[in-house]
MOPAC internal coordinates of N, CA, C and O (Angstrom, degrees):
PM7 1SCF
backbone

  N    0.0000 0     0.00 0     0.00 0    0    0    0
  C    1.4421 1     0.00 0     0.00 0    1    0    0
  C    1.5224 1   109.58 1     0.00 0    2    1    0
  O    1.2310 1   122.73 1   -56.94 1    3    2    1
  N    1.2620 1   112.37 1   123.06 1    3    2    1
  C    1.4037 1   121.37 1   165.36 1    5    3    2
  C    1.4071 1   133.27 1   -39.02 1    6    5    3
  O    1.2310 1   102.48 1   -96.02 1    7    6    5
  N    1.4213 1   149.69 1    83.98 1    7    6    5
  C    1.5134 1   148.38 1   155.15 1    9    7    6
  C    1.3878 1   119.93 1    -8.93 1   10    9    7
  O    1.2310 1   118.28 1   151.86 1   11   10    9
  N    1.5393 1   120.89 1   -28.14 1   11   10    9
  C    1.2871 1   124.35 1  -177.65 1   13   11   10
  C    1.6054 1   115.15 1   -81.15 1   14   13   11
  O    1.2310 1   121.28 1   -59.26 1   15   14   13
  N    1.1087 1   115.15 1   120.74 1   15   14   13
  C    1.9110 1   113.35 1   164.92 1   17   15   14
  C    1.0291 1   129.98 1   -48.36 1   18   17   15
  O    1.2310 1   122.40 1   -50.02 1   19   18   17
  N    1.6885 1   113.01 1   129.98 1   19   18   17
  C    1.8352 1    94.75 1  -173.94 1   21   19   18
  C    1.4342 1   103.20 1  -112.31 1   22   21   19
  O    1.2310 1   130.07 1  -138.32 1   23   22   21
  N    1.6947 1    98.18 1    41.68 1   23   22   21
  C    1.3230 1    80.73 1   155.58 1   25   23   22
  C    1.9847 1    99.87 1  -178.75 1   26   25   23
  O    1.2310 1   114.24 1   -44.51 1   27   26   25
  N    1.2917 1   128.52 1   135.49 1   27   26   25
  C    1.1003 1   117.20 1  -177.57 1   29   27   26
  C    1.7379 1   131.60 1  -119.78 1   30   29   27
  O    1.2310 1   121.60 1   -25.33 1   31   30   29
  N    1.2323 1   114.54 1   154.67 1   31   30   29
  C    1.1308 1   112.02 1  -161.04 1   33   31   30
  C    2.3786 1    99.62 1   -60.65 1   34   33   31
  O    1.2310 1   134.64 1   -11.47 1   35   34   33
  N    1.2369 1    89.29 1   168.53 1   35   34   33
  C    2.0037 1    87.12 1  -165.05 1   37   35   34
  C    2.3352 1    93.21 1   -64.05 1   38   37   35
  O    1.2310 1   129.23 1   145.78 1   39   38   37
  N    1.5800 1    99.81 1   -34.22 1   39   38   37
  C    1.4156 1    79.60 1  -177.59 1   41   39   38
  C    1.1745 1   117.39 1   -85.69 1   42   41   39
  O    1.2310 1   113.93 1   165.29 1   43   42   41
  N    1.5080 1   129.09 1   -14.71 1   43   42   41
  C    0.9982 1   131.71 1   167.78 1   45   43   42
  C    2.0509 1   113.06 1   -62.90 1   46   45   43
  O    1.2310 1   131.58 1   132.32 1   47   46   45
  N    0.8941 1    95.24 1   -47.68 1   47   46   45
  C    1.7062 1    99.57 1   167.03 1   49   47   46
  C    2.0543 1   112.02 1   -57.18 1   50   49   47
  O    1.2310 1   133.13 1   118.67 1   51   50   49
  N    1.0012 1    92.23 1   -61.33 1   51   50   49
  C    1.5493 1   102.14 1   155.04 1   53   51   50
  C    1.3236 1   121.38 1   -16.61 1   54   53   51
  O    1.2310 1   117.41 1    98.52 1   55   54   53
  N    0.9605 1   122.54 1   -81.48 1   55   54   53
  C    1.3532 1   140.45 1  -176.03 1   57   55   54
  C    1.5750 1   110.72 1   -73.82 1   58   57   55
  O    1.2310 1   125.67 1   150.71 1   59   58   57
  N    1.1670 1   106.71 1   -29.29 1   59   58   57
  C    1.8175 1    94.92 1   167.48 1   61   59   58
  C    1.2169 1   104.01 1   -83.24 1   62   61   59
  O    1.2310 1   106.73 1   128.49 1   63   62   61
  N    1.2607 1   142.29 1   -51.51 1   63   62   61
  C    1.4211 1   123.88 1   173.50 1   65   63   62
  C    1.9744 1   126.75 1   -73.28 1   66   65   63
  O    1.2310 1   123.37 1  -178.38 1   67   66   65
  N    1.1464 1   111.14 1     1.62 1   67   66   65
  C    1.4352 1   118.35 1   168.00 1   69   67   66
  C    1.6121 1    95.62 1    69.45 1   70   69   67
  O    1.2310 1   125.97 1  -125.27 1   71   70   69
  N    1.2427 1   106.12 1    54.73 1   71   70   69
  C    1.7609 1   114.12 1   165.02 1   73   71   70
  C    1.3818 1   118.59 1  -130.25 1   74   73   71
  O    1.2310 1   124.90 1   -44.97 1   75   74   73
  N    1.5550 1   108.20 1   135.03 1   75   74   73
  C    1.2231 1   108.52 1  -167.09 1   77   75   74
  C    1.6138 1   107.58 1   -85.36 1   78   77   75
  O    1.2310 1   121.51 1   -33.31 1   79   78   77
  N    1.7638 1   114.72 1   146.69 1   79   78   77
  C    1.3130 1   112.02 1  -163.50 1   81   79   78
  C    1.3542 1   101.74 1   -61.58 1   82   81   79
  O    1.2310 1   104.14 1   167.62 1   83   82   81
  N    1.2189 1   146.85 1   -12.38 1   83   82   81
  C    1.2558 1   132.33 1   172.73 1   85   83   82
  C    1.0014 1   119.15 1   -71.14 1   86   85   83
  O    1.2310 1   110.86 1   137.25 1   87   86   85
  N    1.3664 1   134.79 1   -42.75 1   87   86   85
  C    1.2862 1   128.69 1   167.69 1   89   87   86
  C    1.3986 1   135.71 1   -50.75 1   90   89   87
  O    1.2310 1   127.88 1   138.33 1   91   90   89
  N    1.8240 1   102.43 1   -41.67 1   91   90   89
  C    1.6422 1   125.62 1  -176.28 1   93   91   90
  C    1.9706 1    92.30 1   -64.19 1   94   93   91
  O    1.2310 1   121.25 1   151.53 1   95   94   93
  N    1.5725 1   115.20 1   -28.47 1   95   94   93
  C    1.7178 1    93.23 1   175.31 1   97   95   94
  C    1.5225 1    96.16 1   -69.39 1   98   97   95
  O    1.2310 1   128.43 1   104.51 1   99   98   97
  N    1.5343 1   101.36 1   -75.49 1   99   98   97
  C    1.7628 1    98.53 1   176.33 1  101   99   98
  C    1.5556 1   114.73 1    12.07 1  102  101   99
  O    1.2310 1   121.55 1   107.69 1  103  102  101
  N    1.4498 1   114.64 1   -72.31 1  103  102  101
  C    1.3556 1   125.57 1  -173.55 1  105  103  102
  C    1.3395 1   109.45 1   -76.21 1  106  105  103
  O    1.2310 1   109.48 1   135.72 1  107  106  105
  N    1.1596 1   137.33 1   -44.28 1  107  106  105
  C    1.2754 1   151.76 1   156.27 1  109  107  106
  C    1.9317 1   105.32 1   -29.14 1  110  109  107
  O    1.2310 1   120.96 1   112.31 1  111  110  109
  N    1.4722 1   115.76 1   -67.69 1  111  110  109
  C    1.4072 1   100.25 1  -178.56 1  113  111  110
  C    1.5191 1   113.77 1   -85.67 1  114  113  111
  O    1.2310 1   117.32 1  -174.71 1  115  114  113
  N    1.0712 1   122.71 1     5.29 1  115  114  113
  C    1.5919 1   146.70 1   164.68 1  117  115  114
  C    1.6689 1   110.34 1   -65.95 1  118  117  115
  O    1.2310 1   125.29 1   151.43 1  119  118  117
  N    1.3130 1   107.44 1   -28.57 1  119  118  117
  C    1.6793 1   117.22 1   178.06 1  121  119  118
  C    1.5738 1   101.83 1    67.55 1  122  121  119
  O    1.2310 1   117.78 1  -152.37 1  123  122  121
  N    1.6710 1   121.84 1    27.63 1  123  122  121
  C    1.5953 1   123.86 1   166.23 1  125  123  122
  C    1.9059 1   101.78 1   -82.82 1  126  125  123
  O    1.2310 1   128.88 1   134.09 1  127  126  125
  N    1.4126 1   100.49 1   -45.91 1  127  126  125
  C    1.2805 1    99.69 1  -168.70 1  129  127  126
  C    1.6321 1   127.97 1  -110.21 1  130  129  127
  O    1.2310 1   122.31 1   -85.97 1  131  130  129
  N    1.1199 1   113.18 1    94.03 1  131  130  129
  C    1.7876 1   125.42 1  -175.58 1  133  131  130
  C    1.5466 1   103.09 1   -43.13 1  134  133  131
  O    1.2310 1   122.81 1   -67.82 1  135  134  133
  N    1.7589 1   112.22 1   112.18 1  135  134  133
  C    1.7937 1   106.84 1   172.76 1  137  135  134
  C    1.6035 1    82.83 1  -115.17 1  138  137  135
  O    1.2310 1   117.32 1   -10.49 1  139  138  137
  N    1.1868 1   122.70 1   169.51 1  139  138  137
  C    1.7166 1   137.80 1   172.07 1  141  139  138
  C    1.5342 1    86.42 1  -150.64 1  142  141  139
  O    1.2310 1   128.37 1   -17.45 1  143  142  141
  N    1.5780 1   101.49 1   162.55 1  143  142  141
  C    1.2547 1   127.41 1  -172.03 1  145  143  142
  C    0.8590 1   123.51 1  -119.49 1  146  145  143
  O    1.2310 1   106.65 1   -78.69 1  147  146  145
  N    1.4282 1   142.44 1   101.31 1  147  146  145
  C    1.5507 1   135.54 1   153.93 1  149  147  146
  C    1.3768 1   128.28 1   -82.67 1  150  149  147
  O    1.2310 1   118.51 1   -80.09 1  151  150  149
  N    1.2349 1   120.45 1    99.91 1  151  150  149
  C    1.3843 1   132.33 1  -167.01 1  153  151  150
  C    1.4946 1   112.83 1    53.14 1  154  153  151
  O    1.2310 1   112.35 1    71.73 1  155  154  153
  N    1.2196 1   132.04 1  -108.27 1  155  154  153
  C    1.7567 1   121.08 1   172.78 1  157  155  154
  C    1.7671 1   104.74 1   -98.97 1  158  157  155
  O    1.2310 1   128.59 1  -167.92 1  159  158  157
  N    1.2383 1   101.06 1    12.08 1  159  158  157
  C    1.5025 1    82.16 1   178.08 1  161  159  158
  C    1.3241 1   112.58 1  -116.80 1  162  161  159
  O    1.2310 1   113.08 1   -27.39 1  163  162  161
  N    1.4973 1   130.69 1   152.61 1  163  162  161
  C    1.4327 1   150.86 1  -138.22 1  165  163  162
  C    1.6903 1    86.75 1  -110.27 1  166  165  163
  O    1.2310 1   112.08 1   -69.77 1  167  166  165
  N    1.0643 1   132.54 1   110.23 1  167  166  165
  C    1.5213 1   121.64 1   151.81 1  169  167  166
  C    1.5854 1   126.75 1  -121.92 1  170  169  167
  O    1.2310 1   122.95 1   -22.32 1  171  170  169
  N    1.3765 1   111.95 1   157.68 1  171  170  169
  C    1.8670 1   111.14 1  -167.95 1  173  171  170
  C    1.5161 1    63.75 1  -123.72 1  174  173  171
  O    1.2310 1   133.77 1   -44.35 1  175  174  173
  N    1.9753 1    90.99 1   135.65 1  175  174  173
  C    1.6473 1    99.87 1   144.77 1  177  175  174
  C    1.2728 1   108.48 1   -93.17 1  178  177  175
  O    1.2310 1   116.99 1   -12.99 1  179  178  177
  N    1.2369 1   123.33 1   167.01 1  179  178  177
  C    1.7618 1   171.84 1   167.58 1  181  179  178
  C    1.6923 1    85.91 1   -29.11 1  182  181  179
  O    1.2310 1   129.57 1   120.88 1  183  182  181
  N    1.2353 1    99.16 1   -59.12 1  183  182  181
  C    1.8804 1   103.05 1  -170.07 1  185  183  182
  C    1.3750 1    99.44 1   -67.81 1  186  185  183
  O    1.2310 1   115.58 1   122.29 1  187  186  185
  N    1.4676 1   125.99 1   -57.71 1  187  186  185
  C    1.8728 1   118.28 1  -170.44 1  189  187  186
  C    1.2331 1   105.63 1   -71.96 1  190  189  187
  O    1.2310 1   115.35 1   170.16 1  191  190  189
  N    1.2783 1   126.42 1    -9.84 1  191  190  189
  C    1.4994 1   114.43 1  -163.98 1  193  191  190
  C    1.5156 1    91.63 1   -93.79 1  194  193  191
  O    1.2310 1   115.74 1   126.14 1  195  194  193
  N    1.3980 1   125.70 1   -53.86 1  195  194  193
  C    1.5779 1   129.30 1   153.18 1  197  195  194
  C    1.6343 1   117.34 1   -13.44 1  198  197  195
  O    1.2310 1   118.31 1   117.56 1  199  198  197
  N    1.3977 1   120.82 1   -62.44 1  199  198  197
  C    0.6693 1   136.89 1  -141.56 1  201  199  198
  C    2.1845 1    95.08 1   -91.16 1  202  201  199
  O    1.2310 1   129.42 1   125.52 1  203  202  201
  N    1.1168 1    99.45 1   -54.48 1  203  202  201
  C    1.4509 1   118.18 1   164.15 1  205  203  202
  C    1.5448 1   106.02 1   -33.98 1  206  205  203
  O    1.2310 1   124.08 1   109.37 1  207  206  205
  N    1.2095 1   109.78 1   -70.63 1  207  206  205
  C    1.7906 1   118.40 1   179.84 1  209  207  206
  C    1.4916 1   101.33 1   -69.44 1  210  209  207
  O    1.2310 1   104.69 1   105.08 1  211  210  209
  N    0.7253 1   145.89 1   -74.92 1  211  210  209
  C    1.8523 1   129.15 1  -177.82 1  213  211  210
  C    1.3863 1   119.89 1   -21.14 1  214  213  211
  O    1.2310 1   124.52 1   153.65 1  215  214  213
  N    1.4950 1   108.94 1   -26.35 1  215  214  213
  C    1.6806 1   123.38 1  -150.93 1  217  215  214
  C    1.6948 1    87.35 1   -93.68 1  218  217  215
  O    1.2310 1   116.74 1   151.16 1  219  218  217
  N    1.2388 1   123.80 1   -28.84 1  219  218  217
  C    1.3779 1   127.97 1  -144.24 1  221  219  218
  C    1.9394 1    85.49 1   -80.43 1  222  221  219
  O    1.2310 1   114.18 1   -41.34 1  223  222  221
  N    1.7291 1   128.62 1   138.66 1  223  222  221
  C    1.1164 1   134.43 1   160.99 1  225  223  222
  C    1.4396 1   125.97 1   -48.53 1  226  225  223
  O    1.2310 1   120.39 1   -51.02 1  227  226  225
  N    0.9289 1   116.85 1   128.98 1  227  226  225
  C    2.0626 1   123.13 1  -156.06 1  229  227  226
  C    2.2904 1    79.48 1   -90.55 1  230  229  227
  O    1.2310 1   133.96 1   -30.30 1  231  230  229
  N    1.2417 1    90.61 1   149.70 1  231  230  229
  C    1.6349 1   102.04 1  -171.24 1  233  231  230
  C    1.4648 1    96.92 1   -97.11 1  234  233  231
  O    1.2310 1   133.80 1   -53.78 1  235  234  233
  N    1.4707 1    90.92 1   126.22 1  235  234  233
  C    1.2860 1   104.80 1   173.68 1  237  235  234
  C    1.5344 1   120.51 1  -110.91 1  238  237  235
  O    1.2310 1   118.92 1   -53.38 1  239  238  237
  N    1.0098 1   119.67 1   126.62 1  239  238  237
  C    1.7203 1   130.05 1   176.74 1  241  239  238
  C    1.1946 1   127.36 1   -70.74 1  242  241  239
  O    1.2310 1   114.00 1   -27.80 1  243  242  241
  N    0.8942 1   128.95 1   152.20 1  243  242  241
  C    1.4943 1   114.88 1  -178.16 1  245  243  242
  C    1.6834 1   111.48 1  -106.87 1  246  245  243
  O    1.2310 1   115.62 1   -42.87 1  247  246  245
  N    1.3192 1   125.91 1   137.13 1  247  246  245
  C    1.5304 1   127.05 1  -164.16 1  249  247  246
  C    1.4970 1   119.53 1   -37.39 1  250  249  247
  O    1.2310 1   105.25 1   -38.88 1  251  250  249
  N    1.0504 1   144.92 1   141.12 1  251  250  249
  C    1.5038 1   121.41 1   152.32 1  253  251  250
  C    1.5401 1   128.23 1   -87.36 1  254  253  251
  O    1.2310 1   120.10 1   180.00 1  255  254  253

């Protein structure tokens, strides 16, 4: 069995990706970012939170 969580609380997700909880609702009532609820607590699984960051536009530069 795997050590890793498959699934994390919204500030705990937060803080691994360096987003402030205001924003993660932002995205949240935006329908970018899947939260589910277990009792009062907010959790992203491993798969939506994956899935959330893939979705996000890769930065593009402009030539020099």
């Amino acid at each position: 069995m795997s050590s890793a969580p498959e699934a994390l609380t919204l500030d705990e997700f937060c803080k691994r990706v360096k987003m402030g909880r205001t924003k993660a609702y932002e995205e949240v009532r935006a329908g970018r970012l899947v939260v589910r609820k277990n009792g009062k607590k907010s959790i992203v699984t491993v798969g939506d939170g994956q899935r959330y960051l893939e979705s996000l536009p890769h930065l593009e530069l402009p030539p020099k």
